[in-house]
Structures are given as C-alpha cells and as structure tokens.
MARDO-876929 format. One record per residue (C-alpha): x, z negated, y negated; residue in three letters. Coordinates in steps of 0.05 Angstrom, whole numbers, plus 32768, in hexadecimal, padded with zeros to 4 digits. Layout:
N
XZYAla;...
//
This chain:
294
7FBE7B8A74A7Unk;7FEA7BA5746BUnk;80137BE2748AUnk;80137C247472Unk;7FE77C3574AFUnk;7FAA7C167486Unk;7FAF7C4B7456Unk;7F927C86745AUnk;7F887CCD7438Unk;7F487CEE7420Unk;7F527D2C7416Unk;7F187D4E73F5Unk;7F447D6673B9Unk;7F6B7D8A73E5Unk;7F2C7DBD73F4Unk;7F057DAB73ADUnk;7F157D9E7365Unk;7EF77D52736EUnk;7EF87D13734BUnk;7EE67CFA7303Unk;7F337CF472F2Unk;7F467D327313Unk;7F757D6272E5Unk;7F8E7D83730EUnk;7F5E7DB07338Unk;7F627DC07386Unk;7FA87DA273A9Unk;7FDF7DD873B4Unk;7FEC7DE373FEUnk;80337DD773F0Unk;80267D9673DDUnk;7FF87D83740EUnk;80307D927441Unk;80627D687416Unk;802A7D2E7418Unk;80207D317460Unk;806C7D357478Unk;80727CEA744AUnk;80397CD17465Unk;804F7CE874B2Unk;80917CBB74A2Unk;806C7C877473Unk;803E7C7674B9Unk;7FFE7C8B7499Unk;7FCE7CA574C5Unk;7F837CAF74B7Unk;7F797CED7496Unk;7F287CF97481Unk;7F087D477470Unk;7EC77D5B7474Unk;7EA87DA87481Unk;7E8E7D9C743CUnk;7ED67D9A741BUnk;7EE37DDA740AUnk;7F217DF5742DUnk;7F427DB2743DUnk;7F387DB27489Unk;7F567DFD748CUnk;7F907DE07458Unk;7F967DA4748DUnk;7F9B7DD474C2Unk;7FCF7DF974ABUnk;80097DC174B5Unk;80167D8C74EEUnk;7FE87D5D74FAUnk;7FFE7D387536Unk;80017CEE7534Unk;7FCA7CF074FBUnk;7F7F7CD97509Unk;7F597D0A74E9Unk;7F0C7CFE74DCUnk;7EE17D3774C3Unk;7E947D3C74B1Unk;7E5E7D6374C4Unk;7E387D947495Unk;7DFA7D797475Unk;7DBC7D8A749EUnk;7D887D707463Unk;7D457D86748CUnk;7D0E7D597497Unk;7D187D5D74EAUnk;7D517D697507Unk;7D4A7DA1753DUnk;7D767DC67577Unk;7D8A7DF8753CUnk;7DAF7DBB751DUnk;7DC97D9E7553Unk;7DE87DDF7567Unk;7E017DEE751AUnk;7E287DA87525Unk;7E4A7DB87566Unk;7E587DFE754AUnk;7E777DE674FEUnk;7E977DAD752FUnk;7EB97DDF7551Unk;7ECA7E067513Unk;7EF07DCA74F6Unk;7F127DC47536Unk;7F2B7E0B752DUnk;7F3A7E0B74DFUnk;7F5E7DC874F2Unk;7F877DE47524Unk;7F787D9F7553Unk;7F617DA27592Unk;7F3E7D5E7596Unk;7F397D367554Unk;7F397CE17542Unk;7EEA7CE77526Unk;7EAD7D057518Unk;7E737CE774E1Unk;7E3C7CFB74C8Unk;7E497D0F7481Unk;7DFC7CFC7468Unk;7DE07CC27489Unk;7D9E7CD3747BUnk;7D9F7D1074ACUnk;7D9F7CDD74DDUnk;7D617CBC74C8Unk;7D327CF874C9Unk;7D087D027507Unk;7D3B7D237542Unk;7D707D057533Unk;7D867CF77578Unk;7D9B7D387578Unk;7DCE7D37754EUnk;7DE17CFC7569Unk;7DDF7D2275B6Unk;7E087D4E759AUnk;7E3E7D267582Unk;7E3E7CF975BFUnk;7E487D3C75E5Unk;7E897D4B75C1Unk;7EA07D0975C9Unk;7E8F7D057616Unk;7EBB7D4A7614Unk;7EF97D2A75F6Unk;7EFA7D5375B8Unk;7EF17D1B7589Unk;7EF87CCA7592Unk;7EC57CAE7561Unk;7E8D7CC2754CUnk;7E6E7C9B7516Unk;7E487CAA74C6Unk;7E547CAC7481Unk;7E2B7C7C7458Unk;7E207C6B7410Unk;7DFC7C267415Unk;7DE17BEB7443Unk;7DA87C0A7442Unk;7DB67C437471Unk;7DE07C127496Unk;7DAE7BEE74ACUnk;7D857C2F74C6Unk;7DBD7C5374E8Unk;7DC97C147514Unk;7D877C157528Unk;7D957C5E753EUnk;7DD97C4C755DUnk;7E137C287561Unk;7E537C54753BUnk;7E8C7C52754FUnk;7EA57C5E7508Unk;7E8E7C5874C8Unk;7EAD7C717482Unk;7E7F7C477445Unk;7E8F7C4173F9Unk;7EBD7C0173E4Unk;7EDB7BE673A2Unk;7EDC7BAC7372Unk;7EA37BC9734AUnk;7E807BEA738BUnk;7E877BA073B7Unk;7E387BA773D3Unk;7E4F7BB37423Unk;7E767B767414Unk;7E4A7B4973F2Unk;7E0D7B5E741BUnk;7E307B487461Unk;7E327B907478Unk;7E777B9C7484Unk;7E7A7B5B74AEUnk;7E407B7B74DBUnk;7E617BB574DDUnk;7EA57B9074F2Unk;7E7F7B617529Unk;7E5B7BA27544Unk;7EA97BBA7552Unk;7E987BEF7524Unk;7ED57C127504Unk;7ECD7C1274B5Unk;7EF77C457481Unk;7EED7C3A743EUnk;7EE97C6D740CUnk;7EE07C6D73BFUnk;7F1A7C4473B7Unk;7F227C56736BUnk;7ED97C647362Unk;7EEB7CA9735DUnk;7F277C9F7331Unk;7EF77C7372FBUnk;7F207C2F730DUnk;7F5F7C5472F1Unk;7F487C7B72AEUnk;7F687C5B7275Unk;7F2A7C39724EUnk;7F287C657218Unk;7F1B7CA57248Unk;7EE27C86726AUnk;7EA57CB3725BUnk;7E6A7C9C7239Unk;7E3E7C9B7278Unk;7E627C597285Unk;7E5B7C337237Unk;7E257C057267Unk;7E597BE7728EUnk;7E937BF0725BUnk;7E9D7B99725DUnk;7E9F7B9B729BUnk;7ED67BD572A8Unk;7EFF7BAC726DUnk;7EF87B737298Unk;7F157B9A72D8Unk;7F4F7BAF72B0Unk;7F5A7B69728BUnk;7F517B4E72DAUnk;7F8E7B7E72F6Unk;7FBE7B6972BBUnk;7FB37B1F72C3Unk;7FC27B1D7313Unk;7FFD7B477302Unk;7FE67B8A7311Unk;7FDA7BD07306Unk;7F927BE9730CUnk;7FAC7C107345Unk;7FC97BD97373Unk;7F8E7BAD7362Unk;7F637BE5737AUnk;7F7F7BF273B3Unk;7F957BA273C2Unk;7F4B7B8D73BEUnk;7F387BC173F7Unk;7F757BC0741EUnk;7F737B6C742DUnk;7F2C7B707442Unk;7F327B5D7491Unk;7EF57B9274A4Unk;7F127BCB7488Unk;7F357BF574B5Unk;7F4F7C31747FUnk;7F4B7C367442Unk;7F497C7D742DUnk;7F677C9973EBUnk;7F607CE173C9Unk;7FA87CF573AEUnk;7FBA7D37738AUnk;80047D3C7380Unk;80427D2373AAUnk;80577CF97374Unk;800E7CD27376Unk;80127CCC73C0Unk;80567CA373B1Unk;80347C7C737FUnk;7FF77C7073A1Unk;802C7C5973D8Unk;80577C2A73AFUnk;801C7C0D7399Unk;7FFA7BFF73D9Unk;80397BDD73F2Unk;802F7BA773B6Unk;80197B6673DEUnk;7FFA7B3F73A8Unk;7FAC7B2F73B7Unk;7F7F7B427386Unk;7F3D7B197373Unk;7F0A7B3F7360Unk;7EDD7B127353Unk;7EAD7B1D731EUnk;7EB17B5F731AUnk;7E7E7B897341Unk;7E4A7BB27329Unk;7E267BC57363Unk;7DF57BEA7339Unk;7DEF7C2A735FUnk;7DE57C5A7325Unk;7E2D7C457309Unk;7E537C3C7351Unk;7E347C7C7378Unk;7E5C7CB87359Unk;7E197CE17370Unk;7DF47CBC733CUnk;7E207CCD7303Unk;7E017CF372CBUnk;7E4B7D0A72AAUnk;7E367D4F7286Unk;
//
C-alpha cells in the first residue's frame, strides 16, 4: 500500500511546542486549517491527538473534520489500581474530547500509557471503553505502547483493535522481535509513530546534541545510507516505514504548510530503502523519554 491514505498526521505540535528539531513553537491555527484543507484533497486521512496535547484537539475542532479518522488518547491515570473514579474520569475526558472536537462519534480511542492497563482493575478501563464503543461513539479502541514488552501484557488483557507503537530505522525492535507480525496475524490495526525519531533522523550532523556522541557512527552511517540509495534522509525515513506490509499509518508531526508539502513530495518517492544495519534499539537513545538533553 503506497497511497497518500497511508500517511498520516500527528498533531501534538499543534497543542505543544514538541520535538527536538522544533523552532518553531505551537502550530498557528491558520495553518493548521491550510494543512488540513491539502490533506482533505491529498486523501490523507488518520489524524492522531491526545487529551495530553495541549490545545490540539480544541484546534482540531475548530475546522472540518469529516472524512478524517481521528484517534485521540486518554489522560494518564498513573495509580497503582484502577478504580470506578478512573473509569468514570475516562468516559468523562472521552466525552470532553468529543466536545472540544466538535465530532459526534470518532475513528479511535487508546490508551495513552500502557501501563495503566497493567495495574490491578484494569478491566475497568477497559469496561469503559468497550461501553463507548458498544454506543457508537468511537470504532476502535486500542493502546499506545512503547515496547514488546507491554505488547505482550496488554494481549494478555485483550485483544485491540488498534495499536499506535514507535517505528524507525534506528528504533526497528517491533520489527526485529516478530511483534508487529503478531500484531498483524491478531488483525490488529498498527500506526506508527516516531517516524523521524522526533525530528533526530533529519538534524544536519553537526546539530546533533552531545547526548547522542555514543551513537554518532552510527547516525553518520544513516546519513551515508540515504545518499547512496539516492535519497534524502527524509524519504528514506519515511520509505523504510511506509513499505512495511503491517503498518497501517504512518503518522508524521508537521509544523508549517510548506513542510506538510515536503513531507508529501517526499512520501510520494517510490524508491525502497534498506535499512539494514542501522538500528540501535538501545532504548536509552531511541525512547525520546529517556533523553537526558539539558
């Protein structure tokens, strides 16, 4: 699958100032309007937010969003049981994000910390989301995860319908552990997120911060990879992750109209990118929430 309908947009810089390469602050609404009229005509449609984003689901809400699948998050319960209190928060901030979205019914709902399905009454949560589902307010329900590890204990909670993990030639662990083919074989519906590695893949070497002189070689060698295969570090990003067969979306934070169109052109390049060689998959260098940058 290579159309545009692959694609998808993040949009937590639309609500936050987000992202090791971000210059340029929070999104302008007026620019989020422009991005979403393209992307209407360009046949994108997953659009991903999160209570936790700041004001992006009320920013969301204030233009069109039929004909877009729009998956949001829940807040982040972080108790050690899960009671009716939370349960109840969920439906309630649920409903909230319908309202700030102006949507009626919405494409998906996930968990936005996996763990808070792992603590003792869990089930409630889960109760709860099944409840809005069975109601027709949202389609999929489904979690947010950072690693196989909490893969492998939410399906032993349940099957999601949906599930948005971390993906790219350095971060390649749900790949090279087998997880995204259990995930696909479950019928499970995956969107990938961290694309860029949080804009990393694309700083020019020399602005890489010093955090990252421990994998230095190897981010030379990702650059040296894209320019012999005949490629920016932005298609080969986005090529590696897009001609996976599990992946459903691909999601991809964007600032500015004229990025979008980038990101666009770029995603349209065919060329197959082999990434071979080139992951990491040490967690303290590909999970952003590691990063020790001040």
């Amino acid at each position: 699958m290579k159309s545009t309908n692959k694609l998808g947009l993040g949009t937590v810089q639309w609500g936050l100032p987000y992202g090791i390469a971000n210059q340029h602050g929070i999104t302008a609404p007026e620019t989020v309007a422009a991005i979403l009229g393209e992307a209407r005509h360009n046949g994108i449609e997953v659009l991903d937010t999160a209570t936790l984003y700041g004001e992006s689901e009320a920013v969301l809400g204030s233009n069109s969003l039929k004909g877009f699948k729009v998956v949001t998050k829940t807040p982040r319960f972080a108790t050690a049981r899960i009671s009716d209190v939370e349960a109840d928060k969920l439906r309630e901030v649920f409903q909230r994000s319908l309202e700030l979205l102006s949507c009626p019914r919405i494409y998906g709902l996930l968990i936005h910390h996996a763990e808070d399905l792992l603590v003792p009454g869990a089930e409630r949560l889960l109760a709860a989301m099944l409840e809005l589902k069975g109601k027709g307010m949202v389609e999929k329900i489904g979690v947010s995860v950072y690693d196989s590890t909490q893969v492998d204990a939410v399906l032993k909670r349940f099957k999601p319908d949906l599930v948005q993990l971390p993906l790219n030639v350095l971060d390649q662990r749900m790949l090279t552990s087998g997880h995204l083919d259990l995930l696909k074989n479950e019928g499970v519906e995956i969107h990938v997120r961290s694309v860029f590695l949080q804009g990393l893949l694309l700083m020019p070497l020399s602005s890489v911060p010093a955090f990252f002189e421990p994998i230095r070689p190897l981010l030379t060698r990702w650059h040296d990879a894209a320019a012999s295969q005949g490629l920016t570090v932005n298609q080969a990003a986005l090529s590696f992750v897009k001609n996976l067969p599990q992946v459903d979306a691909l999601l991809v934070g964007l600032d500015g109209l004229a990025q979008y169109r980038s990101c666009l052109e770029d995603f349209a390049n065919e060329t197959c990118f082999d990434a071979t060689g080139l992951a990491s998959n040490d967690p303290f260098f590909v999970n952003p929430a590691l990063w020790e940058l001040t």
